[in-house]
ZATOR-578906 format. One record per residue (C-alpha): chain; x, y, z; residue in three letters; residue number from 1. Coordinates in steps of 0.001 Angstrom, whole numbers. Layout:
// ZATOR-578906
PT / A / X / Y / Z / Ala / NUM
...
This chain:
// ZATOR-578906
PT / A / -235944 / -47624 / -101511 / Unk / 1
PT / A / -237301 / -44343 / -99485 / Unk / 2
PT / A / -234560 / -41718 / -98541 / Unk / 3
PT / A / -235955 / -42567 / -95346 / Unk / 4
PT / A / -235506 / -45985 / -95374 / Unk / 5
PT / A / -231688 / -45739 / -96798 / Unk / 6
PT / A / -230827 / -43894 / -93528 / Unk / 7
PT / A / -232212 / -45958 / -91491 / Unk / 8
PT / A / -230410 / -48925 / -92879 / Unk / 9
PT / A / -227024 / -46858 / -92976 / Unk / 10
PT / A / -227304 / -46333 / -89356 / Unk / 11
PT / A / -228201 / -49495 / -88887 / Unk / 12
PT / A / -225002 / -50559 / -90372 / Unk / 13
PT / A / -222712 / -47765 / -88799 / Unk / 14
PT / A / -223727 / -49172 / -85486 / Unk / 15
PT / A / -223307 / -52927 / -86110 / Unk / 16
PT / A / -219260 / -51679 / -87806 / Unk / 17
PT / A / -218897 / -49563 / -84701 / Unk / 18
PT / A / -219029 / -52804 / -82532 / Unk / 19
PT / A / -216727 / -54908 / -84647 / Unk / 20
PT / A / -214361 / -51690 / -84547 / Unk / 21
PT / A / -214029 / -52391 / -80954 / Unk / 22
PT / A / -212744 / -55797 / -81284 / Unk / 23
PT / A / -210628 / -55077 / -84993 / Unk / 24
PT / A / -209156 / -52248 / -82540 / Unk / 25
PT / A / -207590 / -53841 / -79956 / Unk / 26
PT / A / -207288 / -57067 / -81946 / Unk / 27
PT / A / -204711 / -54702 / -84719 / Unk / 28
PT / A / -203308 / -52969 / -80946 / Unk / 29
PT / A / -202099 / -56360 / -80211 / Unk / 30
PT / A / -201001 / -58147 / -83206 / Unk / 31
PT / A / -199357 / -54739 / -84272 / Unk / 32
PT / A / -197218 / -53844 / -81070 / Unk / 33
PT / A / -196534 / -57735 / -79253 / Unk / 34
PT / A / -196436 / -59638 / -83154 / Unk / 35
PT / A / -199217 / -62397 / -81840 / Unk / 36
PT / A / -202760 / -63184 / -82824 / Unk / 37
PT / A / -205292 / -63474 / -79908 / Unk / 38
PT / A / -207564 / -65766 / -80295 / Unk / 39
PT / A / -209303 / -65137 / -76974 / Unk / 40
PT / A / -210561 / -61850 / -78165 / Unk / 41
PT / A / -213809 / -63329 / -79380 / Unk / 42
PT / A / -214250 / -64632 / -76208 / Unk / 43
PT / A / -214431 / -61909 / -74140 / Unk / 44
PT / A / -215859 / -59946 / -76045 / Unk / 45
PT / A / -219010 / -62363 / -75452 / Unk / 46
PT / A / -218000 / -62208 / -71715 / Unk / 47
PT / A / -218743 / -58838 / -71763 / Unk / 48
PT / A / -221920 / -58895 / -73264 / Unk / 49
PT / A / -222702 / -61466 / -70583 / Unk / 50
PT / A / -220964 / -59518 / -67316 / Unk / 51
PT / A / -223526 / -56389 / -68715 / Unk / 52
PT / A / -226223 / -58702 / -68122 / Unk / 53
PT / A / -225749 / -59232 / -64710 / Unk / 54
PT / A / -224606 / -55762 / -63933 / Unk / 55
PT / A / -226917 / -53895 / -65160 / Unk / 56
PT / A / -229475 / -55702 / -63377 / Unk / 57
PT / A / -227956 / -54777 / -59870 / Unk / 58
PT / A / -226264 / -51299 / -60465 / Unk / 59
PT / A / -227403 / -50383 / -63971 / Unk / 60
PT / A / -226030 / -50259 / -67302 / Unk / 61
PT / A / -224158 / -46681 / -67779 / Unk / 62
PT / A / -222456 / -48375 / -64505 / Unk / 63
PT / A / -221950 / -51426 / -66549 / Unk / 64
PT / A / -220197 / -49645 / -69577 / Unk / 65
PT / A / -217482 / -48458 / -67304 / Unk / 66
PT / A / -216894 / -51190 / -65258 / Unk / 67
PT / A / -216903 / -54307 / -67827 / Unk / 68
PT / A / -214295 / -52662 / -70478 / Unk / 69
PT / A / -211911 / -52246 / -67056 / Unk / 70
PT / A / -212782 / -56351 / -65635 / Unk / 71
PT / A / -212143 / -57639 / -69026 / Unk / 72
PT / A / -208902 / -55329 / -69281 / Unk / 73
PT / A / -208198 / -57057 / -65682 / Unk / 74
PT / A / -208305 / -60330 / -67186 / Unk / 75
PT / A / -206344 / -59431 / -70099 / Unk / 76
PT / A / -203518 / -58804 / -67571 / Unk / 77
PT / A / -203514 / -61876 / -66346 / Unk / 78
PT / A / -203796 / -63661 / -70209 / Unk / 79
PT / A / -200957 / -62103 / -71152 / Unk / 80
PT / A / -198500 / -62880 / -68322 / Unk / 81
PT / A / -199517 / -66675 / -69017 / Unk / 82
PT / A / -198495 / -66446 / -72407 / Unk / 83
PT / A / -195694 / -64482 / -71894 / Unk / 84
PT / A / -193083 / -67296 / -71821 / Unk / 85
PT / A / -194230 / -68103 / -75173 / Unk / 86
PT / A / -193038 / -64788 / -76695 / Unk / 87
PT / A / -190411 / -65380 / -78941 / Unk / 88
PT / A / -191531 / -68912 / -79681 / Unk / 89
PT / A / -193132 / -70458 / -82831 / Unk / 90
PT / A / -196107 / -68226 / -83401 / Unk / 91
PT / A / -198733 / -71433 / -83454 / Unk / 92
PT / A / -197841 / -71952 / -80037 / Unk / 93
PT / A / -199458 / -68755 / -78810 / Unk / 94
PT / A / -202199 / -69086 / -81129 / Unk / 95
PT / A / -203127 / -72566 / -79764 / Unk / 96
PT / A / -202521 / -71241 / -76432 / Unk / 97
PT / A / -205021 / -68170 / -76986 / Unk / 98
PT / A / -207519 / -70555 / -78464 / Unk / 99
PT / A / -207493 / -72573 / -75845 / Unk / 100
PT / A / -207998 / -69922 / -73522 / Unk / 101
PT / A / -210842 / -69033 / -75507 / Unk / 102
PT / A / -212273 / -72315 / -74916 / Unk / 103
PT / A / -212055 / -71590 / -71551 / Unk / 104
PT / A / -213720 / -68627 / -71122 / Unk / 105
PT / A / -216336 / -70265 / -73216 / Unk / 106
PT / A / -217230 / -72891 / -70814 / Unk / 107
PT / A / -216668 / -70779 / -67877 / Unk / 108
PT / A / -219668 / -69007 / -69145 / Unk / 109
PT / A / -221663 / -71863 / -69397 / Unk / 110
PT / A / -221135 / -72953 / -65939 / Unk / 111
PT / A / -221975 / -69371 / -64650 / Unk / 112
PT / A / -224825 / -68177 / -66981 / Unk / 113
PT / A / -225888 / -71605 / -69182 / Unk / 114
PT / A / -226690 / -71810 / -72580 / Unk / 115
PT / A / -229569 / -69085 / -72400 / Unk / 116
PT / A / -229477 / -66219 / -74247 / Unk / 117
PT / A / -230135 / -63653 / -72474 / Unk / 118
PT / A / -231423 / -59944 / -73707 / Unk / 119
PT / A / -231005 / -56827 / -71251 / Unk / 120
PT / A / -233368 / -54396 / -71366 / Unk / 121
PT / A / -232037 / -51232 / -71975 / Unk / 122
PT / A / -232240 / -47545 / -69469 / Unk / 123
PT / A / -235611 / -45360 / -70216 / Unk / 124
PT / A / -233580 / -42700 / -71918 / Unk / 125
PT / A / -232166 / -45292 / -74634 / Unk / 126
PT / A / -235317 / -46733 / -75554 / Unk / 127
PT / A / -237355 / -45260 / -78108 / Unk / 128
PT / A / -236469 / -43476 / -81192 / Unk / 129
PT / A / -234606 / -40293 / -81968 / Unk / 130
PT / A / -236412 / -37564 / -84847 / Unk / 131
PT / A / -233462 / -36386 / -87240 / Unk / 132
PT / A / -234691 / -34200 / -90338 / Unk / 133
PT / A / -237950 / -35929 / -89902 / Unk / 134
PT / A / -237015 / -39378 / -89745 / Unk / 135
PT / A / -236883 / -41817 / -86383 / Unk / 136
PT / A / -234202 / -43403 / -85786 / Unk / 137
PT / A / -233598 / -45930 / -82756 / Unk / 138
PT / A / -231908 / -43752 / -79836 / Unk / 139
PT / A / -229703 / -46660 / -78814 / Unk / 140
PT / A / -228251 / -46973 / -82488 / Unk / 141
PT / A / -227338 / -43765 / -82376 / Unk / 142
PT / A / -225862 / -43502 / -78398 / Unk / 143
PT / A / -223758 / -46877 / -80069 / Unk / 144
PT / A / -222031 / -44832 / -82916 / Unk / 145
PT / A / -221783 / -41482 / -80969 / Unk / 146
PT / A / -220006 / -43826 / -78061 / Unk / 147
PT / A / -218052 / -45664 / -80514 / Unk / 148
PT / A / -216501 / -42070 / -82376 / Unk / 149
PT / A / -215502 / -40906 / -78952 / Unk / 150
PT / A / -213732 / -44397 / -78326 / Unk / 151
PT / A / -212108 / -44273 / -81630 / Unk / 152
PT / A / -211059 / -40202 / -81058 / Unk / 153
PT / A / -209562 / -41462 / -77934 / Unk / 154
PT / A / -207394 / -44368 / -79196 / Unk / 155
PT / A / -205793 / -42284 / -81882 / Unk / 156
PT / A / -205658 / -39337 / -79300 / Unk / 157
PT / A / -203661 / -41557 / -77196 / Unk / 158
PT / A / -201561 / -43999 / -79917 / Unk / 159
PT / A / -200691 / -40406 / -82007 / Unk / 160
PT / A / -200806 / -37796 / -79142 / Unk / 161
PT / A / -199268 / -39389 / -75762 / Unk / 162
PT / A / -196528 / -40598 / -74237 / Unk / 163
PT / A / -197705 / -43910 / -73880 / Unk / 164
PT / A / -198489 / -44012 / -77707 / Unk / 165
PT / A / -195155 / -42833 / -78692 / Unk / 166
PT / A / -193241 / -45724 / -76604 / Unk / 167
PT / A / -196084 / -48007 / -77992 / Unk / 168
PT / A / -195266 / -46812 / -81840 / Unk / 169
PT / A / -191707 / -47419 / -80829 / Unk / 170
PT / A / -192015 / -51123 / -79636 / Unk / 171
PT / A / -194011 / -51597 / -83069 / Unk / 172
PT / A / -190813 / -50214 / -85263 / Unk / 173
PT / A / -188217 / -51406 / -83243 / Unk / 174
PT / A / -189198 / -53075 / -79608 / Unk / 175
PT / A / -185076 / -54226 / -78629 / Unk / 176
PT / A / -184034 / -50571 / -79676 / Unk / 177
PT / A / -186340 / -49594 / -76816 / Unk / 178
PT / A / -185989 / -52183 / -74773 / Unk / 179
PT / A / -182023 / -50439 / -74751 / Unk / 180
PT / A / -183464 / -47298 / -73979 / Unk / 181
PT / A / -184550 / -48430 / -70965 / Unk / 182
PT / A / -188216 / -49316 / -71336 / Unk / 183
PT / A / -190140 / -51859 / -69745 / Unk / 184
PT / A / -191135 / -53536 / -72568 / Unk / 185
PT / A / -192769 / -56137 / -70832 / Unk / 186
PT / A / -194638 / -53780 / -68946 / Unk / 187
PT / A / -195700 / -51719 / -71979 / Unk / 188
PT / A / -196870 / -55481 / -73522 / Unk / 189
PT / A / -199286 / -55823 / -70151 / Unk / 190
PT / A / -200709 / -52246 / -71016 / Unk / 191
PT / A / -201356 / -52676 / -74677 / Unk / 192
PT / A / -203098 / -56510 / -73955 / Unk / 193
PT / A / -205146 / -54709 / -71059 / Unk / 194
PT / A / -206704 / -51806 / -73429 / Unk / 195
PT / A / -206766 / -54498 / -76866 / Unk / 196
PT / A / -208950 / -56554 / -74824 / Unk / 197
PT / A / -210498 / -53802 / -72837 / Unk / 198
PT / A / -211747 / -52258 / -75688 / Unk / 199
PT / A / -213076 / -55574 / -77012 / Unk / 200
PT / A / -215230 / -55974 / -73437 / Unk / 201
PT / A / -216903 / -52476 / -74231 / Unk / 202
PT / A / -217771 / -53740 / -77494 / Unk / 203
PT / A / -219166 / -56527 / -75685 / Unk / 204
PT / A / -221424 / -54056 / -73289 / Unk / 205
PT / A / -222794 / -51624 / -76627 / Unk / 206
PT / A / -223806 / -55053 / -78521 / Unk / 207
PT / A / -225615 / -56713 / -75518 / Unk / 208
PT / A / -229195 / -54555 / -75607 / Unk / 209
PT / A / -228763 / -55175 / -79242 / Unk / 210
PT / A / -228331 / -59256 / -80275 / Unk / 211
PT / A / -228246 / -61882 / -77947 / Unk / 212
PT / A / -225327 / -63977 / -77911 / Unk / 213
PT / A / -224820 / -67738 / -77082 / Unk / 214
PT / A / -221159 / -68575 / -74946 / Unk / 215
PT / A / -220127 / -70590 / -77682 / Unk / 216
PT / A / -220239 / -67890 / -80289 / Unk / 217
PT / A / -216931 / -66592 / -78113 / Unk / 218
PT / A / -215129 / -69221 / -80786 / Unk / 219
PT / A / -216800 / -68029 / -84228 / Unk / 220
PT / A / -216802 / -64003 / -83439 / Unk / 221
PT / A / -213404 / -63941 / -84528 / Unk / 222
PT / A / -213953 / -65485 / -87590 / Unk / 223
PT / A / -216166 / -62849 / -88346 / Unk / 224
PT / A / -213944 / -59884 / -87584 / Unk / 225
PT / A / -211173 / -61499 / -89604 / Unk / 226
PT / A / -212538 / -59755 / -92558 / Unk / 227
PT / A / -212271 / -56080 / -91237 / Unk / 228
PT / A / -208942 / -56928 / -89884 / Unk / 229
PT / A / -207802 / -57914 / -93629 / Unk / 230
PT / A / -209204 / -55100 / -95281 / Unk / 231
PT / A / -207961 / -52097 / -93173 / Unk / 232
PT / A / -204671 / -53508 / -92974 / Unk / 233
PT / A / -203191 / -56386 / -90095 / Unk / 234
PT / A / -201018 / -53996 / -88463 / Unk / 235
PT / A / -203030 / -51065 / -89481 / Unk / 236
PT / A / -204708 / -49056 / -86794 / Unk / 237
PT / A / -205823 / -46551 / -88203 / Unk / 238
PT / A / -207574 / -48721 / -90907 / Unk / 239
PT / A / -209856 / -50305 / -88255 / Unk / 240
PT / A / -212553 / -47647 / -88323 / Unk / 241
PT / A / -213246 / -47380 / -91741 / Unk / 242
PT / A / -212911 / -50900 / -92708 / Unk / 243
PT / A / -215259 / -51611 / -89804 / Unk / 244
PT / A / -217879 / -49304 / -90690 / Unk / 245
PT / A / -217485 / -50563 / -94677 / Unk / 246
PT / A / -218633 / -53568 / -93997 / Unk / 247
PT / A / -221360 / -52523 / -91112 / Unk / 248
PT / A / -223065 / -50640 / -93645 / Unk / 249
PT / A / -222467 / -53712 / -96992 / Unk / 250
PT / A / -223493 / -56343 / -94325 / Unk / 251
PT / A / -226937 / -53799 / -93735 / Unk / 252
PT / A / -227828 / -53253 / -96880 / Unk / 253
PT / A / -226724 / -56832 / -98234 / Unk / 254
PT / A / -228978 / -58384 / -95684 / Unk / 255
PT / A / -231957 / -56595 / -96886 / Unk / 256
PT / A / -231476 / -57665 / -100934 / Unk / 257
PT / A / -229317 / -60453 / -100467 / Unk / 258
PT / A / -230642 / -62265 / -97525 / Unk / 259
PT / A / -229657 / -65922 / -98522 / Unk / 260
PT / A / -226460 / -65034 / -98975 / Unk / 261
PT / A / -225553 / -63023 / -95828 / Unk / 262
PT / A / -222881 / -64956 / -94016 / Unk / 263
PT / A / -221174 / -64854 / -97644 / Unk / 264
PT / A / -220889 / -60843 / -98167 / Unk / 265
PT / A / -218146 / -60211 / -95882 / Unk / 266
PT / A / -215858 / -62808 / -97584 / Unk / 267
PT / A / -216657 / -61485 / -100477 / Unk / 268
PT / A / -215656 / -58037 / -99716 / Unk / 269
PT / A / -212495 / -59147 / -98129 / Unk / 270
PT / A / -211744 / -61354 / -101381 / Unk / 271
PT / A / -212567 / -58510 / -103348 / Unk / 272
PT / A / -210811 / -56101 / -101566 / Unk / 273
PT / A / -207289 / -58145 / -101292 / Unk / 274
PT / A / -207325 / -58691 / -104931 / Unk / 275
PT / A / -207403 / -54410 / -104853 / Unk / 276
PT / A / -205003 / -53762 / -102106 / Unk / 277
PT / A / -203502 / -56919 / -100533 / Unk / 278
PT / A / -201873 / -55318 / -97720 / Unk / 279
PT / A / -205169 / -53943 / -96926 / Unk / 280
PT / A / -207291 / -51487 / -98442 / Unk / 281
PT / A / -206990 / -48111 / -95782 / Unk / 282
PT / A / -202698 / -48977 / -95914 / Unk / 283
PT / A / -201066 / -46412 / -96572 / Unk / 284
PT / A / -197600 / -46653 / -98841 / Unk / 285
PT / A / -194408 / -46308 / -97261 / Unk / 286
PT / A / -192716 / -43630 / -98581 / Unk / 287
């Protein structure tokens, strides 16, 4: 293998963990601060690919990447205030509740787009490929992982470094101590189910110029996020990134030299991984 080659293959990879980062991110957001697991998050996450498609043909697609991540965070307002009266209940409930708002959204994007997959074609100053110490690499790759640092700067900016962060930390080690306090913690739920799914709709809008998608694959996405979720820790956020891009880059490079086993590496990885670290590989011990 050429130097050459290696780094285009490792950005190849960075990008593709950079995506699933979105979803892992707001996925660990969610089952970290409300205690549930979302199955919807799959969903729109294909929505969003999907609501980029028709955006972008009207008003653009740097329009597109504002305005999806803040309709999907719209919806995610409105998800969370039906499932609501479940909080508190037997966790399966909200899980078959979330799963079958997943199938929802599934067939709600049939009726609107069909079963077509549909590729956008991406803005004259993405296309192409960008020289780096002498080697091309594809411009959008790299606008995906340069977008996708600045997301991830901002979410620990704002979980580690704001107010909103602090009260959200607090719900997370001890939500009816600040419910006493005086917090809206039903509120604060709304805001961290807008910007867990939110996040997952932008992932949606960098993956669209890159793979097509299908509606249905809205169920099986979060099967294959459940891997990064496991290895950088359930209720880890600060695990997401690095678990994300781990596997980006072993699902690149196992593609090229194990191709007939593809769909196996990430299980793999997670197997191996747990057996390393079961509460997930980037926890950190308690003290």
């Amino acid at each position: 293998m050429t130097l050459s080659f290696f780094l285009q293959t490792l950005v190849t990879g960075l990008s593709s963990g950079i995506v699933a980062y979105m979803m892992v991110a707001g996925m660990s957001l969610i089952i970290s601060g409300m205690n549930m697991v979302n199955f919807g998050q799959g969903a729109f996450y294909v929505l969003g690919t999907y609501l980029t498609y028709t955006i972008a043909a009207r008003i653009g697609y740097f329009p597109a990447l504002i305005f999806v991540p803040v309709v999907i965070g719209f919806f995610g307002f409105f998800v969370e205030r039906a499932v609501r009266p479940l909080f508190g209940k037997n966790m399966l409930y909200i899980m078959l509740f979330t799963y079958g708002v997943a199938y929802i959204v599934c067939d709600a994007m049939v009726f609107f787009w069909g079963y077509r997959i549909r590729l956008l074609s991406l803005p004259d100053i993405l296309n192409g490929a960008l020289q780096l110490f002498g080697i091309y690499f594809p411009t959008y790759y790299i606008f995906m992982i340069v977008v996708g640092l600045l997301i991830a700067f901002a979410f620990w900016f704002m979980i580690n470094k704001t107010k909103l962060g602090m009260l959200m930390r607090a719900i997370i080690s001890d939500r009816e101590m600040v419910g006493c306090l005086g917090v809206n913690v039903n509120r604060l739920f709304s805001i961290m189910f807008m910007i867990g799914m939110g996040i997952a709709g932008l992932g949606g809008v960098l993956n669209a110029p890159v793979t097509g998608m299908s509606p249905k694959e809205g169920l099986s996405v979060f099967g294959n996020i459940m891997p990064i979720l496991l290895i950088g820790g359930m209720r880890n956020m600060n695990g997401c990134l690095p678990a994300a891009l781990l596997v980006g880059i072993v699902n690149a490079f196992g593609a090229i030299y194990f191709p007939q086993y593809y769909n196996l590496i990430p299980a793999a990885l997670m197997v191996i991984c747990m057996f390393i670290k079961p509460n997930g590989v980037f926890t950190r011990k308690e003290a």
